[in-house]
DRENMAR-905161 format. One line per field, with one value per residue (C-alpha): z, x, y; residue in three letters. Coordinates in pm, 1 decimal. Each point is the difference from the previous one (the first is absolute). Example, Ala and Ser with C-alpha at 12.3 -4.5 7.8 and 13.67 -1.06 7.14 Angstrom:
# DRENMAR-905161
z: (780.0,-66.0)
x: (1230.0,137.0)
y: (-450.0,344.0)
resn: (ALA,SER)
//
This chain:
# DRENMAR-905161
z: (11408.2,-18.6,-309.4,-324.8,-374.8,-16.7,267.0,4.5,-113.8,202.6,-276.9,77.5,-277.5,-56.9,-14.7,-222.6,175.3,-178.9,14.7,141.9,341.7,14.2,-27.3,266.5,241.3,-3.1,70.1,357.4,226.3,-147.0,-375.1,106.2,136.0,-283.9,-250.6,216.8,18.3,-381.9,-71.0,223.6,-163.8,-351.4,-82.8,-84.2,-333.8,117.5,-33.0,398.2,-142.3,-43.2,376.5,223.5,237.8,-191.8,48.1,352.9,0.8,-207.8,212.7,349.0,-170.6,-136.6,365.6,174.2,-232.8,44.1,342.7,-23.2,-214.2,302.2,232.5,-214.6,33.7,364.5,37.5,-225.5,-195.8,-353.4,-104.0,-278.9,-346.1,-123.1,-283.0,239.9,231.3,-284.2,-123.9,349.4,55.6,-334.8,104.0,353.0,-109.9,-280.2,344.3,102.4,-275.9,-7.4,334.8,11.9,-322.8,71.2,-244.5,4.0,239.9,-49.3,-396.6,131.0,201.1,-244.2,-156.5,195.6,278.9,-204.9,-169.6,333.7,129.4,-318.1,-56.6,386.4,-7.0,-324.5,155.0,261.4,-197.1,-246.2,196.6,130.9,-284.7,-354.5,-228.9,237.0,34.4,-385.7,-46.8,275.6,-207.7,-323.9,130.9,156.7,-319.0,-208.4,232.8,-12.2,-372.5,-62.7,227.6,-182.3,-307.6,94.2,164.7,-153.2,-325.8,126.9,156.0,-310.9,-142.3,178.3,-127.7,334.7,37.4,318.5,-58.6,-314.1,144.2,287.1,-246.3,-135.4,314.2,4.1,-330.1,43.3,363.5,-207.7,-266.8,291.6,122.3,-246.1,-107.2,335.5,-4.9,-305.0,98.8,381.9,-173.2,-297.0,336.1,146.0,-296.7,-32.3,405.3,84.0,62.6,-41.8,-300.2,-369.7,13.3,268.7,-67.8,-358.4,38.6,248.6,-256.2,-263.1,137.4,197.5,-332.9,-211.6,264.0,0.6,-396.1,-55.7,238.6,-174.9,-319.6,83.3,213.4,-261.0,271.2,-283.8,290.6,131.0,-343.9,-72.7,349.0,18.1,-403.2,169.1,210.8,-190.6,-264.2,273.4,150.4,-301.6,-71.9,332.6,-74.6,-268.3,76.2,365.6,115.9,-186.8,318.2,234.1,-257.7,-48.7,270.7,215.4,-364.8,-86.7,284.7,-38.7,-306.9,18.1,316.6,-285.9,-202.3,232.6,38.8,-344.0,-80.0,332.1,-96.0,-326.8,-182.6,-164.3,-85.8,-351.6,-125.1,-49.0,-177.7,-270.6,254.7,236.5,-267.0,-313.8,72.3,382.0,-94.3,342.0,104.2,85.5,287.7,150.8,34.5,151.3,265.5,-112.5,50.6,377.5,34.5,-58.8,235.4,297.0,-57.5,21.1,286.6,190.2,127.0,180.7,162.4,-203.2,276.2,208.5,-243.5,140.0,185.8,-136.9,-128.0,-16.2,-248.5,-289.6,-188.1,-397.7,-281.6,-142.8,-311.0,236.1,81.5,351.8,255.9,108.6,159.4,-252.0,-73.7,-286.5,67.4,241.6,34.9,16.4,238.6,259.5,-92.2,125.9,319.9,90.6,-207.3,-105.1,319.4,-58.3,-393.5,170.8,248.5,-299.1,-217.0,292.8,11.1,-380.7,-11.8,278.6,-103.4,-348.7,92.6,216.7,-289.1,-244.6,289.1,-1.2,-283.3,-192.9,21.4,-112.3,345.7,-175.1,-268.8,79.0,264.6,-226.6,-308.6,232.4,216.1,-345.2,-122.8,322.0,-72.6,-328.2,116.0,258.7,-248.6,-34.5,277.4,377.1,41.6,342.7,157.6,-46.6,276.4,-199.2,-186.3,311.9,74.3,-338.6,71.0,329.5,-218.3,-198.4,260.7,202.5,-231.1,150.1,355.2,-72.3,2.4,-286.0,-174.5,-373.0,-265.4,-139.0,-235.1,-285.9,43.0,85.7,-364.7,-176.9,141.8,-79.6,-405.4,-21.3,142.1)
x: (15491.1,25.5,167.5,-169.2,45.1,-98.7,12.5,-172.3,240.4,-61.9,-241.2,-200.5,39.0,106.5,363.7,132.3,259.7,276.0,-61.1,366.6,-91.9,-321.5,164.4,236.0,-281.4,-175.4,289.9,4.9,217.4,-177.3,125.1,334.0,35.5,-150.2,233.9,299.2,-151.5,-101.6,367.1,185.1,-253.2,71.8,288.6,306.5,107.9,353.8,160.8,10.7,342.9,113.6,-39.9,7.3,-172.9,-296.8,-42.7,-50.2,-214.6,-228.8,39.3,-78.7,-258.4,-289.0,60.5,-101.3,-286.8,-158.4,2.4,-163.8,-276.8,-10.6,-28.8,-296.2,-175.2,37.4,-162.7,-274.0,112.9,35.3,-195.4,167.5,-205.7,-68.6,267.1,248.8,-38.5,24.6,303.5,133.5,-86.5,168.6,340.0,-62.1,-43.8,316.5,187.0,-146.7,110.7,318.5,46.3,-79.0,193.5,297.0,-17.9,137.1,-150.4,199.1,-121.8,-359.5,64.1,127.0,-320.0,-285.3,38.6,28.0,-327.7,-170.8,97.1,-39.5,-416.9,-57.9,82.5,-200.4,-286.3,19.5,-22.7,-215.7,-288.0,92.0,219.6,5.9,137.5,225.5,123.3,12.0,210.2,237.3,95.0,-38.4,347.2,155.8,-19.8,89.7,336.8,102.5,-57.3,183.4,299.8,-16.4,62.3,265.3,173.6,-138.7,179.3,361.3,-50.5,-69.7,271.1,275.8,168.3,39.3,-223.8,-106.8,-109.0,-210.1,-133.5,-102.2,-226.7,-94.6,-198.3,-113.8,-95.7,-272.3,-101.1,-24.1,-216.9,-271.5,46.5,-97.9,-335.4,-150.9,141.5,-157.1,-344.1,28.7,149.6,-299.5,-250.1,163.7,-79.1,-338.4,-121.3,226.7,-117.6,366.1,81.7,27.3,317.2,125.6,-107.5,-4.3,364.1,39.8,-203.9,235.7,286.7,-104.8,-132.4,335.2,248.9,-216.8,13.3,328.2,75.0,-115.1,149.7,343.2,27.1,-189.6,-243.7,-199.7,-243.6,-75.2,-52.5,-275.9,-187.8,111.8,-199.6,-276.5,-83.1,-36.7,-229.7,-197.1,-22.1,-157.5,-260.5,-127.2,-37.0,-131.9,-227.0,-167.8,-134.3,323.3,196.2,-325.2,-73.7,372.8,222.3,-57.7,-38.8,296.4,228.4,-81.1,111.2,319.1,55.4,-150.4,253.7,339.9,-118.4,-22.6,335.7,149.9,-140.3,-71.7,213.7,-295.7,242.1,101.2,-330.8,95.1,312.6,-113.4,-27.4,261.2,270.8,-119.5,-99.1,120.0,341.8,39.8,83.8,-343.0,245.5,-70.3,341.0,72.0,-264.3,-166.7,306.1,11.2,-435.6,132.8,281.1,-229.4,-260.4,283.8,127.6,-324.3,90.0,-350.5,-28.5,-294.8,-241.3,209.1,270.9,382.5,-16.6,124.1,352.7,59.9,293.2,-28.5,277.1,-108.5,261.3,-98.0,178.9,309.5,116.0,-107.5,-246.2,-285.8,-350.3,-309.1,-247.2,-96.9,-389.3,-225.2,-232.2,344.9,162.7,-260.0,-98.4,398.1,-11.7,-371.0,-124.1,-329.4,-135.4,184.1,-90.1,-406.1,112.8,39.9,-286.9,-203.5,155.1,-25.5,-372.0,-96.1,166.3,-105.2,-369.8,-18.6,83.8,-300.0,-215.0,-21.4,-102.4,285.4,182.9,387.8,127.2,-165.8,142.5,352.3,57.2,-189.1,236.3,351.9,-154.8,-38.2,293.9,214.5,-190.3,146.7,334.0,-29.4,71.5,456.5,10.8,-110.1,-184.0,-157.8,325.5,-5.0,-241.4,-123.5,-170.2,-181.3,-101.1,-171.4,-200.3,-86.8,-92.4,-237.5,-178.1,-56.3,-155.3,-365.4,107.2,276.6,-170.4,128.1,-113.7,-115.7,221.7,110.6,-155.8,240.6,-71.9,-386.0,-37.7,211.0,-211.4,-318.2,108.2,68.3,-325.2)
y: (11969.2,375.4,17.9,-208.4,-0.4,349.9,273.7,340.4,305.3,350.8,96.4,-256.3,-199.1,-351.6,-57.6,-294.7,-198.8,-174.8,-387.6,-50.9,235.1,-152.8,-384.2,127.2,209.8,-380.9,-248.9,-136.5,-173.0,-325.3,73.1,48.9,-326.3,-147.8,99.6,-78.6,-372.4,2.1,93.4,-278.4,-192.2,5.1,-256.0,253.3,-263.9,-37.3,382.3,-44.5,-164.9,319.6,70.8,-245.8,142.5,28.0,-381.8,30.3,284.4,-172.5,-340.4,145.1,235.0,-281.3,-117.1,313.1,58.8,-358.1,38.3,326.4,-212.1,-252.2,294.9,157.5,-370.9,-16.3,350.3,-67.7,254.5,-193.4,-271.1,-204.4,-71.4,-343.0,46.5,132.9,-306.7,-266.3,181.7,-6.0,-342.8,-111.4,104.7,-132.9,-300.4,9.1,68.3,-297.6,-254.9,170.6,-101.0,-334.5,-74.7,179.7,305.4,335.2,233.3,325.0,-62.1,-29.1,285.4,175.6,48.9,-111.2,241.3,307.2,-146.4,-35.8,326.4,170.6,-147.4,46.1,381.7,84.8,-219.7,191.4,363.9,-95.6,20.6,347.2,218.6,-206.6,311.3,67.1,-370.4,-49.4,367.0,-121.7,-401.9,191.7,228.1,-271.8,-172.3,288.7,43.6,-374.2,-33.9,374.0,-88.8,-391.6,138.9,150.4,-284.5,-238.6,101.8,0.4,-294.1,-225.8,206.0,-190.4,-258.3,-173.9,-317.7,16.9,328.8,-35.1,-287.0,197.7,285.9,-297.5,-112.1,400.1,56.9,-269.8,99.1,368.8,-200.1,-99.7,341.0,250.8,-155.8,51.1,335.4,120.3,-53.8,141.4,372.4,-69.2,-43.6,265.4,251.6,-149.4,68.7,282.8,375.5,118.1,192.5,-130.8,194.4,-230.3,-317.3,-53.4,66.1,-259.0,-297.8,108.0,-55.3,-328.5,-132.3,97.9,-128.6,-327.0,-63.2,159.4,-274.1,-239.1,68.8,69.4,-306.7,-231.3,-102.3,-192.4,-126.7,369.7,124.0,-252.8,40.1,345.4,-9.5,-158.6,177.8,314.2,-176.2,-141.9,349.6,119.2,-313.8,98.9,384.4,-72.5,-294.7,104.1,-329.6,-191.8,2.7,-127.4,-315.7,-117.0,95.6,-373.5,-185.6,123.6,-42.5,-345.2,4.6,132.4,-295.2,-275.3,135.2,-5.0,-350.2,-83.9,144.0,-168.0,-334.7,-68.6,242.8,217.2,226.6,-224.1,39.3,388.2,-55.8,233.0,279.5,-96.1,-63.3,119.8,363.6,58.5,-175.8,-190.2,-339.7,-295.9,-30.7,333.6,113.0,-338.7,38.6,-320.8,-216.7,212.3,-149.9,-308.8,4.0,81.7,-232.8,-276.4,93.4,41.7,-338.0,-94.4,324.3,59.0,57.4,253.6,134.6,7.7,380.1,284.8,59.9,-384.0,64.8,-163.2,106.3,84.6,102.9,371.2,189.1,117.6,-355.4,85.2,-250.1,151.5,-70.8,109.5,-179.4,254.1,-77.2,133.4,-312.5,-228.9,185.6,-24.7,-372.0,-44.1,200.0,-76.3,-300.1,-66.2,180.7,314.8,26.6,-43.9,274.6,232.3,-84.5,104.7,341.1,78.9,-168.6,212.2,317.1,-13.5,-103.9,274.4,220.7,-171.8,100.0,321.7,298.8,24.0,316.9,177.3,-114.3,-376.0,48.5,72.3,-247.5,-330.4,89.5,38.8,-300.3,-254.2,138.6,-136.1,-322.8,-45.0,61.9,-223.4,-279.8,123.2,179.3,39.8,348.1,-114.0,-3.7,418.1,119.2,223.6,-256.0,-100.6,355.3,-7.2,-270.1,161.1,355.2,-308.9,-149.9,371.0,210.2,-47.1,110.2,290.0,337.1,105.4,356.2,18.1,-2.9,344.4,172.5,-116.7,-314.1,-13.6,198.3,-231.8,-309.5,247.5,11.2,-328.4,-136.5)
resn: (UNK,UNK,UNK,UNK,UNK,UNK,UNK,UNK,UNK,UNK,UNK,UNK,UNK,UNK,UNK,UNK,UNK,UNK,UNK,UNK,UNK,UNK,UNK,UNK,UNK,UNK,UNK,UNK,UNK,UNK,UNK,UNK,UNK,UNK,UNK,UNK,UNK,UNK,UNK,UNK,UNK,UNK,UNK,UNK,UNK,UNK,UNK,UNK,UNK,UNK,UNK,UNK,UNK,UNK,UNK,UNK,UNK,UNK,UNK,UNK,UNK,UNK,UNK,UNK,UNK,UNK,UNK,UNK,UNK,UNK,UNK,UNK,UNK,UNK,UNK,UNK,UNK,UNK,UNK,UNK,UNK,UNK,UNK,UNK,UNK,UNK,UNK,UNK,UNK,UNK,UNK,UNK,UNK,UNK,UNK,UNK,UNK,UNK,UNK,UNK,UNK,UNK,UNK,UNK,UNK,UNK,UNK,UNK,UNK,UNK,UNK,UNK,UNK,UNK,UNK,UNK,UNK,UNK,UNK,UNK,UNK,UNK,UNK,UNK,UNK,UNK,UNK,UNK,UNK,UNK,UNK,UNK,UNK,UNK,UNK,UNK,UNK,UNK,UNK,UNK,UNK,UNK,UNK,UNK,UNK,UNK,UNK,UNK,UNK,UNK,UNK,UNK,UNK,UNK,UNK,UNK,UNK,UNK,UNK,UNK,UNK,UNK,UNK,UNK,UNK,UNK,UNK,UNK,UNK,UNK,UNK,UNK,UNK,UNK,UNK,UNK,UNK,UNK,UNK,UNK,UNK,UNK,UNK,UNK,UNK,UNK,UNK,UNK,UNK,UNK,UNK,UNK,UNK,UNK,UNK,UNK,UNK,UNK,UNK,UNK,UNK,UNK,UNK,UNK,UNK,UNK,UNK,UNK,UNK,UNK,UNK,UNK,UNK,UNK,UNK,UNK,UNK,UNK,UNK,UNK,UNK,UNK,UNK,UNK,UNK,UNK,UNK,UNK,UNK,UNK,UNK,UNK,UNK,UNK,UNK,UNK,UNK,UNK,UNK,UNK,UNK,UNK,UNK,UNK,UNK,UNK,UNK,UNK,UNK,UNK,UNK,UNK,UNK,UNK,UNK,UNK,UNK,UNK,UNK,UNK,UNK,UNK,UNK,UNK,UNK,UNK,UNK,UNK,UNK,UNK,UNK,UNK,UNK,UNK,UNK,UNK,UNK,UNK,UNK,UNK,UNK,UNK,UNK,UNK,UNK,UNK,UNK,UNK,UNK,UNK,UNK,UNK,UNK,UNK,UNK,UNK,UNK,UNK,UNK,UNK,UNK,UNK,UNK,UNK,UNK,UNK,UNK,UNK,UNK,UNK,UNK,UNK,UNK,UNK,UNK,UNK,UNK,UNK,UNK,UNK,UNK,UNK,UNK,UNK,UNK,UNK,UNK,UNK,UNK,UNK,UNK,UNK,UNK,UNK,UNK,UNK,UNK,UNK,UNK,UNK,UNK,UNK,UNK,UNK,UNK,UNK,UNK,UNK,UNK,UNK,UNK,UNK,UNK,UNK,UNK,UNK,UNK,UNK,UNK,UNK,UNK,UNK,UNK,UNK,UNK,UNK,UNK,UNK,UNK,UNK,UNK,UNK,UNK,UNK,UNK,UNK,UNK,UNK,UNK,UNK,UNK,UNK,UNK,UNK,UNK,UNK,UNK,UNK,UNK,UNK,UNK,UNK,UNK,UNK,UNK,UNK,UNK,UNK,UNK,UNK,UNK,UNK,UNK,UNK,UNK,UNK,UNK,UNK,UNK,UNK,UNK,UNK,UNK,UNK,UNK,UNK,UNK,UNK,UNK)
//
C-alpha cells in the first residue's frame, strides 16, 4: 500500500493521481477473477450464434465458477446470505420437479446455473469491494447491450423465419436485460469515486442503448416498466420516506394485480385506457388466450407444477410453436406449482421488507423503483428468468450489511435541496 490516491511530488507537495492509475494501483488478484466470473456469468442473449465457440466457453465457464463458490464454502471462506440461499434453493428445487416430471434440463440449465453462479459471486464481493462489483456488471452490461444492438438489428432484418423468430426470443431476453442494467450504471455513478468524466459517460450510454432499445424494437412491455421505473425513481427523490412506507405494500400489489389479470380478467375494466388511449388489444397481444392455455393444461399438477421446459407448444405472430408462458407468476405455477409460486413470494417479501427496514437512501431508492418496476412486468413477461433480476433482489435485501461509502457529492446536495 505504498502508493494511494495521492502521492507526495519531490517538492513535497501532494500529487493528484488520476482515478484510472489509482483504480489500477488497487486491483488484486481477487478482482481479476471476479470479473472473469461476472463475465461468463452474464447470459451472452444468443450472438454466441455468431461463434460457436462462444457457446461452450460460456457452458464450461458457470461450471468452473460454481465450483470455485463450493470451494470458497468448504474453506470457510464465503458464507452465503439468506437471499442468496433461497434463490439457490428455488432453482434446486425447479431441478427437482423437472426431474421427477420429466422436463427439460438443458432449458433449466440454461438459466438457473448462470443465476446461481452469477448471485453466489456478487454475494461473495459484496461484502468485500461493492463499487468495484457494481462498475464491473454496469460494463458487462454496457458491452452486451452495445454489441446487441448491433446484431440484434440485422437479425430481425432477415426475412428468414427461423431467424426472426430467433431475435424474437432475444429481443425479449434484451427486454429483462436492460432494466437491471440501468440501475447498476445509475448505482454505479451514485457510489463511485471515479471521475464524472468517466462515469457519466458510461450511464449515458447504458441508459440510451436501453430505451433506444426499446423503441426501435416496440418492446411495449419495457417501455412501460422501463416508464416506471423512472417516475418511481423520482417519487422517491422527491418523497424521502416514500420508498420505506410502500416498497412491501406495493409489491403486493403489483402480485394482487398479475392475479387479477390472470384470473378474472381485470384488465376489461380499463378498456378506456387499454383501448381507448393506449390503442391495444383487452387480450394483451393475445397473452390472455396464452393464461388460459396453461391453466388448462396444468392437468392436476397443481401442487408440484410439470418441471421446466415441459413443452407446451403455443402459436406466436410468426406461425411458429414455442414455449412462453408470457407471465412470470404462470410460468413458475407450471414448472413449480403452488410450492414454487410460495418459493418466490418468500424471496420478494423478504427482499423488499428488508428494504422498508432500513433509512431510506439513493442506493433505496434506485433499487425499490427498478425492483416494482420488474414486478409489474412480471404480469407478460418472465424477468426472473434473467439473472440479473435475481442479483437485484440480492442488491435489495444487502444493503444493511455491504460497506458501502456515501453517496457523492452530486447526489448528497441534490437529496439536501430537496429535503
Amino acid at each position: 500500500m505504498a502508493l494511494a490516491a495521492n502521492q507526495m511530488s519531490f517538492n513535497g507537495g501532494l500529487e493528484k493521481v488520476p482515478s484510472i492509475r489509482n483504480l489500477l494501483w488497487k486491483l488484486r488478484v481477487e478482482d481479476i477473477i471476479f470479473v472473469v466470473c461476472v463475465a461468463t456469468c452474464v447470459y451472452p442473449l444468443g450472438y454466441y450464434s455468431y461463434v460457436p465457440s462462444l457457446s461452450a466457453v460460456y457452458m464450461n465457464a458457470k461450471y468452473a465458477v460454481i465450483a470455485i463458490i463450493s470451494v470458497l464454502l468448504l474453506l470457510k471462506k464465503y458464507k452465503p446470505s439468506l437471499i442468496a440461499i433461497l434463490i439457490v434453493g428455488f432453482d434446486a428445487y425447479l431441478l427437482l420437479t423437472t426431474i421427477a416430471f420429466d422436463g427439460n434440463i438443458n432449458r433449466w440449465a440454461q438459466f438457473a446455473l448462470y443465476r446461481i453462479a452469477l448471485i453466489c459471486v456478487f454475494d461473495y464481493m459484496l461484502s468485500r469491494r461493492p463499487v468495484f462489483a457494481l462498475g464491473t456488471i454496469t460494463l458487462i452490461c454496457l458491452a452486451h447491450l452495445a454489441i446487441n444492438e448491433v446484431l440484434g438489428s440485422a437479425g430481425t432484418s432477415s426475412l428468414n423465419v427461423d431467424n426472426a423468430m430467433y431475435w424474437l426470443g432475444i429481443r425479449v431476453r434484451i427486454a429483462g436485460f436492460a432494466l437491471p442494467a440501468m440501475a447498476f450504471s445509475l448505482l454505479f455513478c451514485i457510489y463511485s469515486k471515479i471521475s464524472k468524466l468517466i462515469k457519466l459517460p458510461i450511464l449515458i450510454a447504458v441508459y440510451a442503448l436501453a430505451i433506444t432499445f426499446f423503441i426501435q424494437k416496440n418492446v411495449s412491455t419495457a417501455l412501460v416498466s422501463s416508464s416506471l421505473s423512472l417516475i418511481l425513481l423520482l417519487l422517491f427523490v422527491t418523497y424521502k420516506k416514500f420508498a420505506k412506507r410502500i416498497s412491501l405494500i406495493a409489491a403486493i400489489a403489483a402480485v394482487a394485480l398479475n392475479f387479477a389479470i390472470i384470473f378474472f380478467d381485470f384488465q376489461n375494466k380499463f378498456s378506456w385506457l387499454i383501448e381507448g388511449i393506449l390503442g391495444k388489444s383487452l387480450t394483451l397481444t393475445g397473452r390472455v388466450g396464452i393464461w388460459h392455455s396453461v391453466l388448462s393444461k396444468m392437468q392436476g399438477h397443481y401442487l408440484f407444477g410439470h418441471g421446466v421446459g415441459s413443452g407446451i407448444p403455443f402459436i406466436y405472430e410468426f406461425g411458429e410453436p414455442i414455449t412462453y408462458e408470457h407471465n412470470q407468476l404462470l410460468n413458475v405455477l407450471f414448472s413449480g406449482g403452488i410450492v414454487g409460486l410460495v418459493f418466490l413470494f418468500v424471496i420478494l417479501f423478504v427482499t423488499f421488507r428488508s428494504i422498508a427496514s432500513v433509512e431510506p437512501s439513493p442506493y433505496t431508492s434506485v433499487v425499490t423503483a427498478f425492483l416494482l418496476a420488474m414486478c409489474v412486468q412480471m404480469i407478460s413477461e418472465h424477468p426472473y428468468e434473467n439473472a440479473l433480476f435475481a442479483l437485484l433482489l440480492l442488491f435489495g435485501y444487502r444493503y444493511k450489511d455491504i460497506p458501502l461509502p456515501q453517496p457523492q457529492r452530486l447526489f448528497r446536495s441534490i437529496r439536501f435541496k430537496l429535503f
